[in-house]
C-alpha positions in Angstrom: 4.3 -74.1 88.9 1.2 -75.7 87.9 -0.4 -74.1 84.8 -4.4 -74.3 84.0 -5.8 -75.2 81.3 -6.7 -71.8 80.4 -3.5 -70.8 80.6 -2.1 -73.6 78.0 -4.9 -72.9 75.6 -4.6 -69.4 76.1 -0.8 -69.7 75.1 -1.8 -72.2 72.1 -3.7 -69.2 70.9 -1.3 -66.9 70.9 1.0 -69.5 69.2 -1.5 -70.1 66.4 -1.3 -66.4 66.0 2.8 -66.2 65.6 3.7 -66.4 61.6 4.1 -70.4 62.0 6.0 -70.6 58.5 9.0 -68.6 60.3 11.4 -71.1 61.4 9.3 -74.2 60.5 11.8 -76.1 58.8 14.2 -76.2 61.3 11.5 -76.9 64.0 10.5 -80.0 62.3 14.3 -81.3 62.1 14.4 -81.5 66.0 14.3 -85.0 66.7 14.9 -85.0 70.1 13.6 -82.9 73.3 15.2 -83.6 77.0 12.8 -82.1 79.5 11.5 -82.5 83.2 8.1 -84.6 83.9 5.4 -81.9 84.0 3.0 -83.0 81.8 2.3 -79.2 80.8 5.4 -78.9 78.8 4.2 -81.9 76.7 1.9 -79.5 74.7 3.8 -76.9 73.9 6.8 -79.3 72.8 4.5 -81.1 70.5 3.3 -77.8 68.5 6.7 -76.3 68.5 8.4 -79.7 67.2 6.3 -81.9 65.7 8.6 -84.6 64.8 10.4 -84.7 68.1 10.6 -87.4 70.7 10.5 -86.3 74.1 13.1 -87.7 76.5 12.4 -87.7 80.4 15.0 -85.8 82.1 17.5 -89.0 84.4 17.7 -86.6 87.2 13.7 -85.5 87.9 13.1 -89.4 86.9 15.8 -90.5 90.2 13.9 -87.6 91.9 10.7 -88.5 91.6 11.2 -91.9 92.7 13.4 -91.0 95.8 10.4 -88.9 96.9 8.0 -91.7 96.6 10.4 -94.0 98.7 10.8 -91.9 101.2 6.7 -91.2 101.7 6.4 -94.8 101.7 9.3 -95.2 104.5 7.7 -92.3 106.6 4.1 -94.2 106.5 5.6 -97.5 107.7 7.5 -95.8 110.4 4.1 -94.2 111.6 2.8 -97.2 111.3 4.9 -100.1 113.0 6.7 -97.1 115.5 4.1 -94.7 116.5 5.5 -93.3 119.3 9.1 -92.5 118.1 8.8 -88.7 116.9 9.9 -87.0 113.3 13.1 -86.4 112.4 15.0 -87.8 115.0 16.6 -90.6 112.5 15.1 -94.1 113.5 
């Protein structure tokens, strides 16, 4: 799901709104956040913990690079086999 910036602000907003002294000592003693690459999540981490380090995620990092092997495989196939057809394994 890819969020717009409107959205984000939008959601910003409605944070600024929330009483931000309720649980703000315990949101700045989170260190550490694990989450997945989208760079929308990035935003909302920052406001909610301040001090926190953000950690990419080992499996969405494996992931994304997989996927980008495999496009780049698929392209040379096209390229140096033209005529053998998709999904058939060579």
């Amino acid at each position: 799901m890819i969020l717009s910036p409107f959205y984000l602000a939008d959601r910003l907003m409605k944070l600024n709104n929330f009483p931000k002294p309720l649980f703000t000592k315990n949101r700045e003693q989170v260190t550490q956040v694990v989450m997945d690459l989208n760079a929308q999540y990035q935003t909302f981490i920052h406001y909610l913990f301040p001090n926190a380090k953000l950690i990419v995620d080992n499996f969405h990092l494996v992931q994304m690079t997989l996927r980008a092997l495999n496009q780049t495989r698929v392209q040379l196939m096209k390229k140096y086999h033209p005529k053998i057809p998709p999904n058939t394994g060579c």
